[in-house]
C-alpha positions in Angstrom: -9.8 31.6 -3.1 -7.3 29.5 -5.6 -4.4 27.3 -3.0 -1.7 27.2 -4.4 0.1 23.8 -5.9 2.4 22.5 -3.1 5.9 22.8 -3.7 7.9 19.9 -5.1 10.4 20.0 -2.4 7.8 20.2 0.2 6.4 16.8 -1.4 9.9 14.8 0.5 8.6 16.2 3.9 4.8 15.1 3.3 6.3 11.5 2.2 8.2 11.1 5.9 4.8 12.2 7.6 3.2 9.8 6.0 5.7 7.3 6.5 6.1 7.9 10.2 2.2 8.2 10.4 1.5 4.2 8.9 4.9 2.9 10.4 3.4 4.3 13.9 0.0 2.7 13.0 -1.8 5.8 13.7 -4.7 5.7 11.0 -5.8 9.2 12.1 -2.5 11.3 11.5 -1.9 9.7 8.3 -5.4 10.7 6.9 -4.2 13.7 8.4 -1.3 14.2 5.9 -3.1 13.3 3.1 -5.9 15.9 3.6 -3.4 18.1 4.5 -1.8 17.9 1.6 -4.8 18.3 0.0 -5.5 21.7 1.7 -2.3 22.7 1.0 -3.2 22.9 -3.0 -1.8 18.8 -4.0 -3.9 17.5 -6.6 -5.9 14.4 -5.5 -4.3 12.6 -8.1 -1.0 13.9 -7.0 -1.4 12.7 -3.6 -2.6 9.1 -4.7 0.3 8.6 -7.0 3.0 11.2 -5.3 3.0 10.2 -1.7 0.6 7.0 -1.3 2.3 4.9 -3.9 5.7 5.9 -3.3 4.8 4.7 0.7 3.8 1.6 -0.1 6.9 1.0 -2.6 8.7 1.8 0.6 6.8 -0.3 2.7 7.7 -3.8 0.6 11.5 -2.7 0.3 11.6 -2.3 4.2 10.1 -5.6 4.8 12.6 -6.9 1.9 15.4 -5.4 4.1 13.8 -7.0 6.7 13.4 -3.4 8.7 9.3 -4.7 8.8 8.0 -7.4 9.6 5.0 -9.0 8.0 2.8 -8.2 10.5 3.9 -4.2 10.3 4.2 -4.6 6.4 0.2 -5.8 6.5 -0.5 -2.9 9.6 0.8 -0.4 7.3 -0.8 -1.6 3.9 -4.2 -2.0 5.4 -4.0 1.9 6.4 -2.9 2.8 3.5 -5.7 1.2 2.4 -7.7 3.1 4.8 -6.0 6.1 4.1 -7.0 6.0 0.4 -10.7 4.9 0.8 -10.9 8.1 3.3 -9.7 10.3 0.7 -12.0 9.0 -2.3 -15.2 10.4 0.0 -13.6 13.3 0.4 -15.6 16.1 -1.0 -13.1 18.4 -2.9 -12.3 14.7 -4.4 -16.4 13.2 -5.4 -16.0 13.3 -9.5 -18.6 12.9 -11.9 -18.3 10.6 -14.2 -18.0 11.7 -18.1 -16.3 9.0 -19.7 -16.9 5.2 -20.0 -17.1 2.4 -18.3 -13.9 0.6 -16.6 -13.7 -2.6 -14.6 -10.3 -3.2 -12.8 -10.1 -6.3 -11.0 -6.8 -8.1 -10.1 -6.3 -11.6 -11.6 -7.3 -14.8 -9.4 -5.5 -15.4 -6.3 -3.6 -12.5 -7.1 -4.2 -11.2 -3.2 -2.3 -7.6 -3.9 -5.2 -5.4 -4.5 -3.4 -1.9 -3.7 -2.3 -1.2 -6.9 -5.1 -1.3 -8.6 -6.9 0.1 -6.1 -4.8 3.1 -6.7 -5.5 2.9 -10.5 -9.4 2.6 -9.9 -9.2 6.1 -7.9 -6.6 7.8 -10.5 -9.5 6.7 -13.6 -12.6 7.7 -11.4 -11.0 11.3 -10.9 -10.1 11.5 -14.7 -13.9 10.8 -15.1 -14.3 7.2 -15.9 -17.1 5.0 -14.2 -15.3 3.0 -12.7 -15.8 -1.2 -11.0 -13.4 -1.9 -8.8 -13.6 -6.2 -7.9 -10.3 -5.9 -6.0 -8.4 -8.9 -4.8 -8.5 -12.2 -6.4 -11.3 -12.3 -8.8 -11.7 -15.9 -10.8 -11.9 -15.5 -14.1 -15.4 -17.0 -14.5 -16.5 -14.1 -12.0 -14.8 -11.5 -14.4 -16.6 -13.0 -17.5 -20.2 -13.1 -16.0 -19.3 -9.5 -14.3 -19.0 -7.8 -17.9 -21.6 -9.8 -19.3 -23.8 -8.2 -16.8 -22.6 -4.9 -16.7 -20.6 -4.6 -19.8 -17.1 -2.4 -20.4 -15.4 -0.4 -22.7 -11.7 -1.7 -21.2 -10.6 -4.2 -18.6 -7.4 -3.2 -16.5 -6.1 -6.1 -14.8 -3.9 -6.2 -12.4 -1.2 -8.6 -10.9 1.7 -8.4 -8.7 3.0 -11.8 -8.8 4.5 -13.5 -11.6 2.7 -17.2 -10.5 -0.7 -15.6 -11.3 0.4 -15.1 -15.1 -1.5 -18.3 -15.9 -4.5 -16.9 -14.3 -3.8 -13.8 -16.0 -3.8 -15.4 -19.4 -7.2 -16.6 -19.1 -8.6 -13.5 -18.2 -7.1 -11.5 -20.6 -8.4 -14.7 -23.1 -11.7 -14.4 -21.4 -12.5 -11.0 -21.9 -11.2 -10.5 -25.3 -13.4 -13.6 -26.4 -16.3 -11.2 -25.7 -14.5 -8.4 -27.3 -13.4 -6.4 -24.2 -10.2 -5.1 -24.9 -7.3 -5.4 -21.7 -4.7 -3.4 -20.6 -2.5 -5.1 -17.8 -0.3 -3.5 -15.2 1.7 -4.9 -11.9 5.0 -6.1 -11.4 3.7 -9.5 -12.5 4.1 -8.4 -16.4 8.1 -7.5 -15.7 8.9 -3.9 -16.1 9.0 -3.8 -19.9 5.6 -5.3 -20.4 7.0 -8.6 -22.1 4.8 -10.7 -19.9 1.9 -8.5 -21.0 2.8 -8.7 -25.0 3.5 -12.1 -24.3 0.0 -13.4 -23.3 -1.8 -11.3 -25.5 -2.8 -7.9 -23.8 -4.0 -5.1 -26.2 -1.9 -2.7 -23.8 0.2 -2.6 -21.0 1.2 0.4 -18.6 4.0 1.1 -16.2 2.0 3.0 -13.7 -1.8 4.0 -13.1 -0.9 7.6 -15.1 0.4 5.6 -18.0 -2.8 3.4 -17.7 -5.2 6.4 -17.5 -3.6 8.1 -20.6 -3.9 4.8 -22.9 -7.4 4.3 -21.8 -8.1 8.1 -22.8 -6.4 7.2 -26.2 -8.8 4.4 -26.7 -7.8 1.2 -26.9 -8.9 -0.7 -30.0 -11.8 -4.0 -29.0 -10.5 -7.4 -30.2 -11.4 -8.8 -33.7 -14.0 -11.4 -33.3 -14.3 -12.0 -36.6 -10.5 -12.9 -36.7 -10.4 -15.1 -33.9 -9.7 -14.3 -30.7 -6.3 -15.5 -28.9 -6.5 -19.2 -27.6 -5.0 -20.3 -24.1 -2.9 -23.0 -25.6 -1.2 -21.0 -28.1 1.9 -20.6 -26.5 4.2 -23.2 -28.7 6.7 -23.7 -26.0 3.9 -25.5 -23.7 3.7 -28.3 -26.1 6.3 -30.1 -24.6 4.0 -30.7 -21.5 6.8 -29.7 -18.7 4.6 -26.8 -17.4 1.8 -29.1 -16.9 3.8 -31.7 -15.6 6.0 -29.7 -12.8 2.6 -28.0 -11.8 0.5 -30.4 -11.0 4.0 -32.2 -9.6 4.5 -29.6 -7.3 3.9 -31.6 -3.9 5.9 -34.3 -4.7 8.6 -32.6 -5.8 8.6 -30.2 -2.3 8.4 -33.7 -0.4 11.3 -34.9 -2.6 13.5 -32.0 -2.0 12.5 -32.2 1.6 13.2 -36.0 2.4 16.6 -35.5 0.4 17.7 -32.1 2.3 17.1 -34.4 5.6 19.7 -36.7 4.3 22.4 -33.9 2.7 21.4 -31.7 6.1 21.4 -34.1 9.2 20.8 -30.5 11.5 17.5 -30.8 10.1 16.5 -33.6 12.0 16.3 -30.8 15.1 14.1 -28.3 13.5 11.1 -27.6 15.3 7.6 -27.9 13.3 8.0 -23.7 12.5 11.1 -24.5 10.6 9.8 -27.1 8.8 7.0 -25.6 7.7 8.6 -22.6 6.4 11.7 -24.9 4.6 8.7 -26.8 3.1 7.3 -23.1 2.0 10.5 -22.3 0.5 10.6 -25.0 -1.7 7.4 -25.0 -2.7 7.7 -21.0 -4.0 10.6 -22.1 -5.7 8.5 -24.7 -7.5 5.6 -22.0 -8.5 8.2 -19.9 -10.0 9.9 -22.3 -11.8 6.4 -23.8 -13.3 5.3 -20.4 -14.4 8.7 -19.9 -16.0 8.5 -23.1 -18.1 4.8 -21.4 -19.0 6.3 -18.4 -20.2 9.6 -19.9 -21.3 11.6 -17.3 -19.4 14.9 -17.6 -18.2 15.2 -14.1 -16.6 12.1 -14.8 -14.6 12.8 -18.0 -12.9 16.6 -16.7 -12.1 15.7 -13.2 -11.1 13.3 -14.8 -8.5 16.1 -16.7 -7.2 18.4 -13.9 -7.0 15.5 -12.0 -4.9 14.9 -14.8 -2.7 19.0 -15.3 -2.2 18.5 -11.4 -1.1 15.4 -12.2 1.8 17.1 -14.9 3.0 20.4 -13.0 3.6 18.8 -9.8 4.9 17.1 -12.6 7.4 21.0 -13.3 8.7 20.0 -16.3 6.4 23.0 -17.6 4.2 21.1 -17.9 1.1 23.6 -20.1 -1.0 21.8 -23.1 0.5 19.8 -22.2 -2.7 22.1 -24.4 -4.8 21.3 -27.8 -3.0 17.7 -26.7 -3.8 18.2 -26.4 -7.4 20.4 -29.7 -7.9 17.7 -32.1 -6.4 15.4 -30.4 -8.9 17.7 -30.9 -11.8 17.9 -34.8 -10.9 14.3 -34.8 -10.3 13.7 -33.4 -13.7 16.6 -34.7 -15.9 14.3 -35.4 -18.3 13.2 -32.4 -19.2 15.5 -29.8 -20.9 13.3 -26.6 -20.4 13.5 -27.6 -16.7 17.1 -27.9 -16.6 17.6 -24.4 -19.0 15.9 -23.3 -16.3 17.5 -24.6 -13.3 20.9 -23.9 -14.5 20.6 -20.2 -16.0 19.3 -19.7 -12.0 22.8 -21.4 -10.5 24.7 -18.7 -13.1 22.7 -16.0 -11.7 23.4 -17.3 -8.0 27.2 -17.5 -8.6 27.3 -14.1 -10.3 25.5 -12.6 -7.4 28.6 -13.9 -4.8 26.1 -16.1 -2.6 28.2 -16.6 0.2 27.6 -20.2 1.9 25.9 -21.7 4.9 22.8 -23.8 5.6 19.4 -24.4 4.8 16.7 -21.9 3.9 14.0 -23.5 6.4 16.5 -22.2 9.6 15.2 -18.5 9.4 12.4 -17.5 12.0 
């Protein structure tokens, strides 16, 4: 007997379930839902992309809002998790592979494996074979995986803009051995530009977008043309990448020592405090090293903006920000990327009202 599709406005209702399900940490109910859903006529690949990813999208802005905190954000990502490895041994689910051969794997220390763990399902129901490396996978690890085991595509995924370094030498690696990429994750900004930027032969917004280019083919690299170099960015010439990141603990010990003196209520934080100040700053410094590295304004400023928003949803006032970005400035008056940088993120902090207060490091 033929189930019928679920409803679309029956698909709100499975969503809160769920939610309520993970945000209760029980495991069982939300595998539950899903199979439930299943039973009810959803498509597998409607339930991976239609309630699963929409709950983890949820999950991140709850813990931005700070209605989670990290310990229920990680509770209800690892049963999600769970949840989704359940339901890829499910049997109306088991799908023979047809297609070729894909190897998704998220770029070095990029530690958000989820979405491509959704992606890895969504190809291995359209057919595909699919290798799934997950979190964090060096880039020497990558190379001597496809050398071993070979690939028509790699998808590569990252969620963080600081990997984009290590995502350039993957997607460098693998094309020098003629494996075309496609890349995917918040990481490569919502327009791909990140993706273009470094080289990528594709780039999707979302696992159906990535399944559907992969289906089209994407074309192998040119070998005999020459394949993409790491250096050939022209902007990294100037050496100020290089220089702020392997800088980066002096400069958090400089901002540090010269908040102490422009702060004296530092003097009583307790170790906690200072250790999260010191991670602040040092976040701050990753961001603005991989913007030098892509020479993008927008990126270093819109993760200033974003933190501005933690820290306030944290009954943090964030415009404690600014102090933060003027010690950089004098600490790198010598290098004009640095302070393009530094000062398009004090515009975007001003146009976003920051109202004032103290320093970052006094949140919990």
């Amino acid at each position: 007997m033929t189930v019928a599709p679920v409803p679309q406005d029956a698909v709100p209702a499975l969503r809160d379930a769920l939610w309520a399900a993970v945000t209760s940490r029980d495991e069982y109910r939300a595998a539950d839902v899903v199979f439930d859903a299943l039973a009810q006529g959803m498509a597998p690949e409607a339930v991976l992309l239609d309630l699963l990813a929409p709950l983890q999208v949820r999950v991140g802005a709850e813990w931005a809002a700070n209605r989670l905190s990290v310990t229920q954000e990680h509770a209800a990502s690892a049963i999600t998790e769970r949840v989704i490895a359940a339901l890829a041994h499910h049997p109306a689910v088991r799908t023979a592979p047809t297609l070729g051969r894909v190897t998704v794997a998220c770029v070095d220390q990029e530690w958000h494996a989820l979405p491509a763990r959704l992606l890895a399902e969504v190809l291995t129901l359209r057919g595909w074979r699919v290798d799934f490396l997950g979190a964090q996978v060096p880039t020497a690890h990558l190379i001597a995986h496809l050398h071993a085991n070979g690939a028509d595509a790699v998808a590569l995924s990252s969620s963080v803009p600081t990997r984009l370094p290590a995502a350039h030498a993957a997607i460098t690696g693998c094309q020098a051995i003629g494996i075309p990429v496609i890349a995917g994750g918040p990481a490569f900004g919502d327009d791909g530009r990140y993706a273009r930027l470094l080289g990528a032969d594709a780039w999707a917004a979302d696992a159906r977008g990535a399944a559907e280019k992969l289906a089209a083919g994407i074309p192998a690299p040119d070998l005999a043309a020459g394949h993409r170099r790491i250096d050939d960015l022209p902007h990294l010439a100037d050496q100020e990448f290089t220089f702020v990141a392997r800088s980066q603990g002096d400069l958090v010990k400089t901002v540090l020592t010269r908040l102490e003196a422009a702060f004296p209520a530092m003097a009583s934080y307790d170790a906690h405090q200072r250790e999260r100040t010191a991670e602040d700053i040092a976040h701050i410094v990753d961001f603005l090293a991989v913007a030098l590295y892509c020479d993008a304004d927008e990126l270093f400023a819109g993760f200033i903006t974003w933190t501005a928003e933690i820290l306030t949803a944290r009954h943090v006032p964030a415009a404690s920000l600014r102090p933060v970005l003027n010690i950089l400035a004098t600490e790198l008056k010598d290098f004009p990327r640095s302070l393009r940088l530094l000062g398009e993120a004090r515009r975007a902090l001003d146009a976003a009202s920051v109202p004032s207060g103290t320093h970052p490091g006094a949140h919990a």
